[in-house]
C-alpha positions as CSV (number, residue, x, y, z in Angstrom):
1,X,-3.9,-17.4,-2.8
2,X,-2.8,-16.3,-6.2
3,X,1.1,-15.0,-6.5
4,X,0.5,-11.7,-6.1
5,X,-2.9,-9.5,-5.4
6,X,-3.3,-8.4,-8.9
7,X,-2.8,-9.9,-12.4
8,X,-0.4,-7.4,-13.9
9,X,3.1,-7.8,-12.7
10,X,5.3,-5.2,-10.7
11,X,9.1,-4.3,-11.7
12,X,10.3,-5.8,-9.1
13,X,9.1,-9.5,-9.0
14,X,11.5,-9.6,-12.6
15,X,14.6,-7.9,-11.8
16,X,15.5,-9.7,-8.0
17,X,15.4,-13.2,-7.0
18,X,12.1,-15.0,-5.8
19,X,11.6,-14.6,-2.0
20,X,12.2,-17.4,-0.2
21,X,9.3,-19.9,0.3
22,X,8.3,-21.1,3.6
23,X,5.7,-23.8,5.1
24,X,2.2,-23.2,6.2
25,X,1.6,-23.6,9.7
26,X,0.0,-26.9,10.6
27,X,0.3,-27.4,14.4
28,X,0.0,-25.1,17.2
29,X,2.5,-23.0,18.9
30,X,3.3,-19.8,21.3
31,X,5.3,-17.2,20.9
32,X,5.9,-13.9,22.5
33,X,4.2,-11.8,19.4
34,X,2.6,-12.9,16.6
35,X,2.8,-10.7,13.5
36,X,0.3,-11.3,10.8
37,X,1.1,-9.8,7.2
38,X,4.7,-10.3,5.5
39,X,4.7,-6.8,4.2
40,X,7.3,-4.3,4.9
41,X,5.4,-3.1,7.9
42,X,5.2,-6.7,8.9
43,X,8.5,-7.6,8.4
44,X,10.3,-4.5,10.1
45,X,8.2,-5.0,13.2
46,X,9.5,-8.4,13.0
47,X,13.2,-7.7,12.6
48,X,13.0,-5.0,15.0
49,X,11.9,-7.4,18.0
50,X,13.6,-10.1,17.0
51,X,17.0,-7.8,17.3
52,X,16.1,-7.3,20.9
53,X,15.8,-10.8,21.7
54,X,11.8,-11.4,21.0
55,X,10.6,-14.6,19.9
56,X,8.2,-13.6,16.6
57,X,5.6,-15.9,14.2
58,X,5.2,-14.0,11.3
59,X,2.1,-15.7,9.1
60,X,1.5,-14.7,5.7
61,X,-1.2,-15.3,3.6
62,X,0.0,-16.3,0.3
63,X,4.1,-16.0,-0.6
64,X,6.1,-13.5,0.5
65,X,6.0,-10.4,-2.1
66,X,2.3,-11.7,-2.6
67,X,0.7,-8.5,-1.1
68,X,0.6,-4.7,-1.7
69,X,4.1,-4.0,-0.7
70,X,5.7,-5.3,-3.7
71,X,3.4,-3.0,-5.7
72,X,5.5,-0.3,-4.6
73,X,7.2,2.6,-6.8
74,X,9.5,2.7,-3.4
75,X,9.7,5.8,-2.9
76,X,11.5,7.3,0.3
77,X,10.3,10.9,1.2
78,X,9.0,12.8,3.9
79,X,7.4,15.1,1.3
80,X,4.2,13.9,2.4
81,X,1.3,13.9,0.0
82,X,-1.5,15.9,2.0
83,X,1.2,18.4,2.6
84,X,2.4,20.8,5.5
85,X,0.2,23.4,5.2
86,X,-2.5,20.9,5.4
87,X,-1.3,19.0,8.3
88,X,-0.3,21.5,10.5
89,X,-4.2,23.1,10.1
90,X,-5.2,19.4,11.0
91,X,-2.7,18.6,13.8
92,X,-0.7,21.6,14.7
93,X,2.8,22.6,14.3
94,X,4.1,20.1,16.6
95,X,1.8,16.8,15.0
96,X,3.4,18.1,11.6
97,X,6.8,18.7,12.9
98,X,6.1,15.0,14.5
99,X,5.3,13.7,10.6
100,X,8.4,15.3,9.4
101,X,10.4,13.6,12.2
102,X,8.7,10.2,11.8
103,X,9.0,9.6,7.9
104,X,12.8,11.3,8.1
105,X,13.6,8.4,10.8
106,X,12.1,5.6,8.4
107,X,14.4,6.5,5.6
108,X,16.9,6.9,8.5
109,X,16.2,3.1,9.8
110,X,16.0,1.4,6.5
111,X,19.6,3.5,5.9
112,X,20.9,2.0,9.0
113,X,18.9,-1.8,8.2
114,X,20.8,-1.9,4.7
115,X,23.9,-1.0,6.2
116,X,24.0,-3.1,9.4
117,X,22.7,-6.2,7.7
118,X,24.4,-5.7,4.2
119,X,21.6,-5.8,2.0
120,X,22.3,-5.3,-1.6
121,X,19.1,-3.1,-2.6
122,X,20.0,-0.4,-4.0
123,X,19.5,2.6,-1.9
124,X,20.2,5.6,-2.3
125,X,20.0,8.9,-0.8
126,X,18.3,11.3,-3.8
127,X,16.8,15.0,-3.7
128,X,13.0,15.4,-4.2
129,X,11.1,17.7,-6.0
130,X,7.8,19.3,-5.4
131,X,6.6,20.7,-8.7
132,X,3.6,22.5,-10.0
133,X,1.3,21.5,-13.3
134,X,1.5,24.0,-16.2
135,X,-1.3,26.0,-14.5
136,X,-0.7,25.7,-11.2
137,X,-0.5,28.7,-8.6
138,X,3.1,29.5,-7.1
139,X,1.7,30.8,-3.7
140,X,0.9,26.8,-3.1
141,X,4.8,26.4,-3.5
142,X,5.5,29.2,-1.0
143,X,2.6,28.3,1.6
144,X,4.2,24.5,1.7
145,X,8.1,25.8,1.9
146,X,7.0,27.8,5.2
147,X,5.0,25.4,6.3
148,X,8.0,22.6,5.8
149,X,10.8,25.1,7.6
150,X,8.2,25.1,10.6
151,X,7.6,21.4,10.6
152,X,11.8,21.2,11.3
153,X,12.3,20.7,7.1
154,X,14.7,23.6,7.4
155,X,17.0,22.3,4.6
156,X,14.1,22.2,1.7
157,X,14.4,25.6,-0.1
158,X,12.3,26.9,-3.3
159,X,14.1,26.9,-6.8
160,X,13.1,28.6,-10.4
161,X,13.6,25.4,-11.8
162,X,15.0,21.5,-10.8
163,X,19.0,21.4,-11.3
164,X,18.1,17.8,-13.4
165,X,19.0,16.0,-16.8
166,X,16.2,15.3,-18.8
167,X,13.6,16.7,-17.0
168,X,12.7,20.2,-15.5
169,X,10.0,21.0,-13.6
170,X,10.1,24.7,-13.6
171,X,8.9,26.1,-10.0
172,X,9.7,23.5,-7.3
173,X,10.6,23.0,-3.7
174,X,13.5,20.8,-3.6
175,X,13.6,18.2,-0.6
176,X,16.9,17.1,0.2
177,X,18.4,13.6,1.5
178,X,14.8,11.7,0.6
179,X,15.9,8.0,-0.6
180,X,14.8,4.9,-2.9
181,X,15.6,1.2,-3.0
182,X,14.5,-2.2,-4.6
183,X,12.0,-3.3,-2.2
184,X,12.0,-7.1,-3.2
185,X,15.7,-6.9,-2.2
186,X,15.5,-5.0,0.8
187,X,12.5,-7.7,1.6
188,X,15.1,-10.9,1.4
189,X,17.2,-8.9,3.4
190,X,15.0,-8.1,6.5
191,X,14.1,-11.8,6.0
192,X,17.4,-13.4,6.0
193,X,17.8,-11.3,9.5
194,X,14.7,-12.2,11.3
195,X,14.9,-16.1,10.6
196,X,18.9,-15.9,11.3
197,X,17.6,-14.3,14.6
198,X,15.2,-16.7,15.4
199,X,11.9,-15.5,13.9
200,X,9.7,-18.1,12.2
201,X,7.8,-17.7,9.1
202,X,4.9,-19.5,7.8
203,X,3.4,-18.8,4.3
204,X,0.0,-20.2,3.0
205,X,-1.4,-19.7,6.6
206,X,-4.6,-17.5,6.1
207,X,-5.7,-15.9,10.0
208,X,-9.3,-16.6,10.0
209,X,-9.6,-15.3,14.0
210,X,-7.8,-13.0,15.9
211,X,-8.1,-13.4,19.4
212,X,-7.2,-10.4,22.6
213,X,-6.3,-10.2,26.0
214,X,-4.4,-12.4,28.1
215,X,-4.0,-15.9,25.9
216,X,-4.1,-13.6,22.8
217,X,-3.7,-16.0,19.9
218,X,-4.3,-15.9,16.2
219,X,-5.7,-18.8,14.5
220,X,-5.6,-19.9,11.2
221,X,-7.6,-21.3,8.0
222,X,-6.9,-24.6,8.7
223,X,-7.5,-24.6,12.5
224,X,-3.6,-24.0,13.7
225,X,-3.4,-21.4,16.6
226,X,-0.3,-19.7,17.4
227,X,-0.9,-18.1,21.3
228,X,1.5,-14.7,22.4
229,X,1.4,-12.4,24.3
230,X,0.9,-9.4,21.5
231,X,-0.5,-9.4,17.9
232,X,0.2,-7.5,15.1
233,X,-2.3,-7.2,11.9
234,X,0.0,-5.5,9.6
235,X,-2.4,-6.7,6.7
236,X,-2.8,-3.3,4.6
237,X,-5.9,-2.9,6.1
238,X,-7.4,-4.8,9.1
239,X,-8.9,-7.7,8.8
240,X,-9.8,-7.9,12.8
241,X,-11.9,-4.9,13.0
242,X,-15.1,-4.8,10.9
243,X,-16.3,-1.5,10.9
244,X,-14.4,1.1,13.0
245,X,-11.5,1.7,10.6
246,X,-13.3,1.6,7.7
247,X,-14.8,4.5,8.5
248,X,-11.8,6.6,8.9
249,X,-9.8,5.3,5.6
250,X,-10.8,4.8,1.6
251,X,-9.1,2.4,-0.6
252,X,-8.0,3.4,-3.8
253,X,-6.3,1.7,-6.7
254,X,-3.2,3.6,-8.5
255,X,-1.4,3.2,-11.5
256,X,2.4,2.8,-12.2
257,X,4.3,1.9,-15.8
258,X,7.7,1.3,-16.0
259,X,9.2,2.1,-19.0
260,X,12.8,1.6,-20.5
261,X,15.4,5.1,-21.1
262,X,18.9,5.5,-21.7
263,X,20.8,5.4,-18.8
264,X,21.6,8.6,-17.7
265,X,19.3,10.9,-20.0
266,X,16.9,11.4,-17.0
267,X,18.8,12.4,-13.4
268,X,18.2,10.1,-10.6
269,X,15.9,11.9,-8.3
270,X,11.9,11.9,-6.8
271,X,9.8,14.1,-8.1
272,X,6.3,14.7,-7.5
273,X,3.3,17.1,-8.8
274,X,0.4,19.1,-7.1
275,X,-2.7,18.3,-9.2
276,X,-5.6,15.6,-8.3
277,X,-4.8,12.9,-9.2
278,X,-1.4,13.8,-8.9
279,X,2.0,12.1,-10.6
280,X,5.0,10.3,-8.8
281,X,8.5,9.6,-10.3
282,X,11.5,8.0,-10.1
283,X,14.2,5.8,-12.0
284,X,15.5,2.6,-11.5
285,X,19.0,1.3,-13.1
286,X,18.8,-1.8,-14.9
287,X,22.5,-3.5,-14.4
288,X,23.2,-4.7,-18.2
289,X,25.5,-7.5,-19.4
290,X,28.3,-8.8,-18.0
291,X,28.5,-6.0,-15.7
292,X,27.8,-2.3,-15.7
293,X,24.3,-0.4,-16.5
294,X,22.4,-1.2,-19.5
295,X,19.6,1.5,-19.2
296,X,17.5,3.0,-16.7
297,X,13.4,2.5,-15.5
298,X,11.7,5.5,-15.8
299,X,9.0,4.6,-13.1
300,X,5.8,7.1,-13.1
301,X,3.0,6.4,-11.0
302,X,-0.5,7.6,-10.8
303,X,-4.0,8.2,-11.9
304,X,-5.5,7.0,-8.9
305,X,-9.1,6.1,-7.9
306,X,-11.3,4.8,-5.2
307,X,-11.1,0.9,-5.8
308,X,-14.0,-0.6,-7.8
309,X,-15.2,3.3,-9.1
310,X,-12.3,3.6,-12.0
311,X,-11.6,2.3,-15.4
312,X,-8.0,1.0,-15.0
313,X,-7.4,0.9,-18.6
314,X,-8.3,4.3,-18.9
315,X,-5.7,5.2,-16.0
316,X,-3.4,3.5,-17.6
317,X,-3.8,5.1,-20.9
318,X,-3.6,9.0,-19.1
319,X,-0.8,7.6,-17.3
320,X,1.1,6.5,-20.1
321,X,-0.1,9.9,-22.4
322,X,1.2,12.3,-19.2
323,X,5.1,10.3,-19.3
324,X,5.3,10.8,-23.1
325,X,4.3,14.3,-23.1
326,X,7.0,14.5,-20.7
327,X,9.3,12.3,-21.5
328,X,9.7,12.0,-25.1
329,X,13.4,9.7,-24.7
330,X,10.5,6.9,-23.0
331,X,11.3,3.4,-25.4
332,X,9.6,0.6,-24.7
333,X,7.3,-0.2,-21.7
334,X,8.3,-2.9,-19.7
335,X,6.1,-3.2,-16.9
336,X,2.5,-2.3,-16.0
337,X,1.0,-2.6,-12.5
338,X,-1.9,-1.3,-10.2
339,X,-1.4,-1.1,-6.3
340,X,-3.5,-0.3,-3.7
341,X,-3.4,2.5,-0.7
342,X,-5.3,3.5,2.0
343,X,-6.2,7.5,2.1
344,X,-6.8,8.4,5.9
345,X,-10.0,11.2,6.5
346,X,-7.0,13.2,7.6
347,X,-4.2,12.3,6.4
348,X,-2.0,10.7,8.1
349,X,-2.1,6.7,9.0
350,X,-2.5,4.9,11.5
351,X,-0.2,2.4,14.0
352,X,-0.6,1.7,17.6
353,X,-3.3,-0.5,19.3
354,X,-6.3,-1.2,17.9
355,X,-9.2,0.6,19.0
356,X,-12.1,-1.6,20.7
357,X,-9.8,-4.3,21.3
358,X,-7.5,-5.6,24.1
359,X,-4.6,-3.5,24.7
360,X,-2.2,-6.1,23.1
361,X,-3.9,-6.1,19.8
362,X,-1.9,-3.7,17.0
363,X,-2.6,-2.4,13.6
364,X,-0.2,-0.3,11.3
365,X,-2.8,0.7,7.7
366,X,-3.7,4.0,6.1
367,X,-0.5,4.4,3.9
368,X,-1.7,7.2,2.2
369,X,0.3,6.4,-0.6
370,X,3.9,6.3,1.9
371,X,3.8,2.7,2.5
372,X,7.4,2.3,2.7
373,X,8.3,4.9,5.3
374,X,4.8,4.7,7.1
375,X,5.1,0.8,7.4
376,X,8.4,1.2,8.6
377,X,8.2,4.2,11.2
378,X,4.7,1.9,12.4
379,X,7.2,-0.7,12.8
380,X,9.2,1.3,14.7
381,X,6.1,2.8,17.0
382,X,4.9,-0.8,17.5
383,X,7.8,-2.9,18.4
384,X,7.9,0.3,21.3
385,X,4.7,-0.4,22.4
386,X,5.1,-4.1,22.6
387,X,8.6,-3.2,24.8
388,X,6.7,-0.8,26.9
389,X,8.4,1.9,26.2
390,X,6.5,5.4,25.6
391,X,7.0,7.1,21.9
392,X,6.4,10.8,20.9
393,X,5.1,9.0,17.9
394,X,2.2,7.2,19.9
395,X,-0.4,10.4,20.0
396,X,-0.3,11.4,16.5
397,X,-0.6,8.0,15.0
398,X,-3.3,6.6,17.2
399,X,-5.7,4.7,15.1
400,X,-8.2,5.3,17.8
401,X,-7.5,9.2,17.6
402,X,-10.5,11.4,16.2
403,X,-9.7,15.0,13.9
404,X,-12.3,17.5,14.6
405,X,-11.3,20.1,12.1
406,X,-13.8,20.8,9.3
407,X,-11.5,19.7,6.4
408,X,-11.2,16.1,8.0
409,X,-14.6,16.2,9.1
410,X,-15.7,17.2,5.6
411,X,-13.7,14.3,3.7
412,X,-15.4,11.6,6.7
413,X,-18.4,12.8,5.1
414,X,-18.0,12.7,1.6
415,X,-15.8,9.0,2.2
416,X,-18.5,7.8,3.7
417,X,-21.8,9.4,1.3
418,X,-19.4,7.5,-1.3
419,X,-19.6,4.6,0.2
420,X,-23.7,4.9,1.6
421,X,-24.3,5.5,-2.7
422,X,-22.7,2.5,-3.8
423,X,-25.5,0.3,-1.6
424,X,-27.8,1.1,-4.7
425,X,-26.4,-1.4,-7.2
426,X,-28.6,-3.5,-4.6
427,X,-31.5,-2.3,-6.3
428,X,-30.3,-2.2,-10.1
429,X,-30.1,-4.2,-12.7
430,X,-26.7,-6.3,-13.9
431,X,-23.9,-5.2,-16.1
432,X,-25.3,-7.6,-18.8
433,X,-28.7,-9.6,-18.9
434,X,-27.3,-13.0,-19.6
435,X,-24.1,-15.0,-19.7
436,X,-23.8,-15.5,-23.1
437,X,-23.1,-11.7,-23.4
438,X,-19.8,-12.1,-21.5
439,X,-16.8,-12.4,-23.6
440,X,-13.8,-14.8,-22.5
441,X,-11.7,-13.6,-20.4
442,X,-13.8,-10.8,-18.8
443,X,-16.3,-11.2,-15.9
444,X,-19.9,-9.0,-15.2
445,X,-22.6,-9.1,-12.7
446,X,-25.8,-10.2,-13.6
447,X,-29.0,-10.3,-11.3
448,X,-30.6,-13.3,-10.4
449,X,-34.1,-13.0,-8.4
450,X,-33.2,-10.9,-5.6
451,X,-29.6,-11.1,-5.6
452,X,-26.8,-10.7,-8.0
453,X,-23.7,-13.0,-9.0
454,X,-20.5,-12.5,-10.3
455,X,-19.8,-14.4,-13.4
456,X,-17.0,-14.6,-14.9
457,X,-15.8,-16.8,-18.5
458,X,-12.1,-18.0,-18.7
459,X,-10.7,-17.6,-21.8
460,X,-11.7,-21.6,-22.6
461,X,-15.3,-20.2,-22.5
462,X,-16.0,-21.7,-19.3
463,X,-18.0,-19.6,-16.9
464,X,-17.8,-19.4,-13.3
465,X,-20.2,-17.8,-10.7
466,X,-20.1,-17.1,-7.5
467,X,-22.2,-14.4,-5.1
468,X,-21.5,-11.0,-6.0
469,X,-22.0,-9.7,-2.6
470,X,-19.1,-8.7,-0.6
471,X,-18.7,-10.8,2.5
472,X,-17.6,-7.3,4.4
473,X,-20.5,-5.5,4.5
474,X,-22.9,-6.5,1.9
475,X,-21.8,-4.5,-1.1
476,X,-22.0,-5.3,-4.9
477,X,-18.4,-6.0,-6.5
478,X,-17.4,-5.0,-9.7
479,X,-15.2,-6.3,-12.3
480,X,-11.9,-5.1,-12.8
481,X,-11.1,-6.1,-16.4
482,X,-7.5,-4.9,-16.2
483,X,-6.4,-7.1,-12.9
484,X,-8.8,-9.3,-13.5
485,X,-10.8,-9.2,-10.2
486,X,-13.7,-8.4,-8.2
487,X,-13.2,-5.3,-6.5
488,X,-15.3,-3.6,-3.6
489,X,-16.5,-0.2,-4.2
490,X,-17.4,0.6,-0.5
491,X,-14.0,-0.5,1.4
492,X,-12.0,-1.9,-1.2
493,X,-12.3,-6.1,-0.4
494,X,-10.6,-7.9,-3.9
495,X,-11.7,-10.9,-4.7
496,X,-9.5,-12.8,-8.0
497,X,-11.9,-13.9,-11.1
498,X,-12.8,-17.3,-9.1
499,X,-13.8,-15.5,-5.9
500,X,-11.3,-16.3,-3.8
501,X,-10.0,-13.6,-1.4
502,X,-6.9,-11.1,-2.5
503,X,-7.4,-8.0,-0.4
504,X,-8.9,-7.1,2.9
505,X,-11.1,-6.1,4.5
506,X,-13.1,-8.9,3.8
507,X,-11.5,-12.3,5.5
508,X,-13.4,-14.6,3.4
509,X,-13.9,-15.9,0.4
510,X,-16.6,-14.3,-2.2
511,X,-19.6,-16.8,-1.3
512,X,-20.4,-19.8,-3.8
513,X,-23.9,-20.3,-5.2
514,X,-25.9,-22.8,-6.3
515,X,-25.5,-23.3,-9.9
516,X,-28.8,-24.4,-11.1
């Protein structure tokens, strides 16, 4: 496993300590619940049982920080993205009051977390804004303020324009008491409480089978099997399950530059637009030298599209074009990264048991682009379940739950056409005819005899080829010149320039192929 799931490198992995490193597993063991995924939904649900006295294997693919949830912007907001008006048609006024509640008591646990543990990551409570684009129609703005006040948001109120420094955004709906933090801190706090509590990790330890029912157990790459009574696949997306959720969730890539300001010349706040594909912000302080604050991250995020259907570098370049056009103070760019989210058919994601699977077999995925509050409040819904205790939550979340309402029935069609059109590059030719059209450091596809490959030439001149076919369900991968990588256009499996697993669905390796 490579450090982290993409090439480019997120804010956070410069300006924190590296996680701590733990062993693989190499023997086997029981637990009472085995959690699989060191992410922040991972590591909550881990810190949340061990509190209560719960013995917890946590197993991680690569190191910790290695996966999606260090590609964070961190945002912490209950300003959901497919908005009030939209999920009160899809699940009523009580599912969207139930949202409201849910994400609100995330920020309200990772509050209480940072407090009660002392962890040093700077959070903070900030307002949120809601803003429209330059042509964007106010009625949207007052639909989604009554639609908040009825989902129990009763404090967010409508403004002419942002009360901020440095950046006004004209019409808005201002959200108050939303939050941020330095995930990569918060994560060596959670883990500092979970191992002082008990809770073992093991890093390096790909789960190859996931096993339900009574003796549920987990076992790993190298043939180590931890037995418990309850498993967790808090892996982004499941791993267990090969068809069922990916029918109800797309993958998408999206965009996020960091880029140095003068401290102070922007106000410390989250603000978000309204247009497809839409624009997320925040700032991060940068403490300077010997003490005190040097300058501020201006963090905008971004630009997003369905993984292996983009051109990253042309999201990057829109990104980067919208934050100067908006913020002209923007120095130098520090950091540029690409994450990856889930979009559920309907909106909101998904924790609780998996469906078609023994009742002691959980997932928390579909972020929708809230991965810190939604991996948290999953946290919070699982470790419930695995207590057997009832939640409010349990309903609403379900990921066995089915939305008949035209708009989500619509998007489950159009998800999955999307995905039905990309079986074509079956039939087609490759990106290039031969291998000695591929320059160094980039990869293509070529077709060989009935199949295709994936080649790709390291920047020696060496090339490498292995089968282009996703392992998942049969579906041609395409290179990713930006992150370097073989991304799935049909569910979003990554695969780094060598083949070698980085993202999920897929549990396995792109397949090798005989070189002659």
């Amino acid at each position: 496993m490579k450090e982290t799931s993409a090439s480019t490198q997120p804010s956070w992995l410069h300006t924190a300590p590296a996680l701590p490193e733990f062993p693989p597993l190499t023997q086997n063991i029981t637990t009472d619940v085995v959690v699989v995924g060191a992410g922040i939904a991972g590591l909550t649900t881990a810190y949340l049982l061990t509190r209560e006295g719960r013995n917890v294997v946590v197993l991680e693919s690569g190191n910790l920080g290695s996966g999606e949830t260090a590609r964070t912007t961190a945002h912490l907001s209950n300003a959901l993205d497919d908005r009030y008006t939209t999920l009160e048609e899809l699940f009523g006024k009580e599912g969207a009051r139930i949202a409201a509640q849910s994400h609100g008591g995330a920020i309200d646990l990772i509050n209480d977390i940072v407090r009660e543990e002392h962890i040093a990551c700077d959070f903070s409570r900030v307002n949120g804004y809601l803003f429209l684009p330059q042509d964007g129609d106010p009625k949207e703005l007052d639909e989604e303020l009554a639609a908040a006040h009825r989902a129990g948001l009763t404090g967010v109120r409508r403004l002419a324009n942002s009360p901020t420094k440095g950046f006004q955004t004209g019409e808005c709906l201002e959200f108050p008491n939303q939050g941020q933090f330095h995930i990569v801190k918060y994560l060596h706090g959670l883990v500092e409480a979970i191992t002082r509590r008990g809770g073992r990790i093991f890093t390096h330890s790909h789960v190859s089978e996931v096993q339900g029912g009574k003796k549920a157990s987990v076992t790993t790459a190298n043939g180590a099997t931890v037995t418990a009574k309850a498993v967790l696949l808090a892996t982004n997306t499941p791993v267990n399950d090969r068809v069922v959720m990916h029918t109800k969730q797309g993958a998408y890539r999206t965009y996020a530059i960091a880029a140095r300001i003068p401290h102070g010349s922007v106000t410390k706040a989250l603000y978000w637009d309204t247009p497809d594909p839409y624009h997320y912000i925040r700032l991060e302080e940068v403490p300077g030298e010997p003490d005190g604050v040097s300058h501020d991250l201006l963090i905008v995020g971004g630009e997003d599209h369905k993984v292996g259907q983009g051109a990253p570098a042309e999201s990057f370049r829109r990104l980067e074009e919208w934050m100067r056009e908006h913020f002209p103070m923007m120095e130098s760019i520090d950091y540029r990264w690409s994450g990856q989210v889930l979009e559920p058919n309907d909106g909101l994601g998904y924790a609780g048991r998996n469906p078609l699977d023994a009742d002691n077999v959980y997932i928390i995925t579909g972020d929708s682009g809230h991965g810190m509050t939604h991996g948290t409040l999953g946290a919070m819904l699982v470790a419930d379940l695995i207590q057997g205790r009832q939640t409010p939550w349990e309903k609403l979340y379900d990921p066995g739950r089915v939305t008949l309402r035209p708009s989500s029935i619509k998007e489950f069609a159009r998800e999955n056409a999307n995905v039905a059109a990309e079986y074509t590059d079956l039939l087609t030719g490759g990106d290039v005819s031969k291998e000695e059209e591929i320059e160094p450091g980039s990869g293509a596809v070529l077709r060989r005899g009935l199949t295709k490959v994936a080649v790709y030439r390291d920047p020696q001149g060496q090339t490498h080829t292995c089968s282009a076919i996703c392992p998942h369900l049969g579906c041609v991968v395409h290179w990713n010149g930006v992150e370097s990588s073989w991304d799935c256009p049909c569910h979003g499996s990554r695969f780094d320039a060598y083949g070698h697993l980085l993202n999920g669905p897929s549990n396995e390796d792109l397949a090798a192929v005989d070189q002659s």
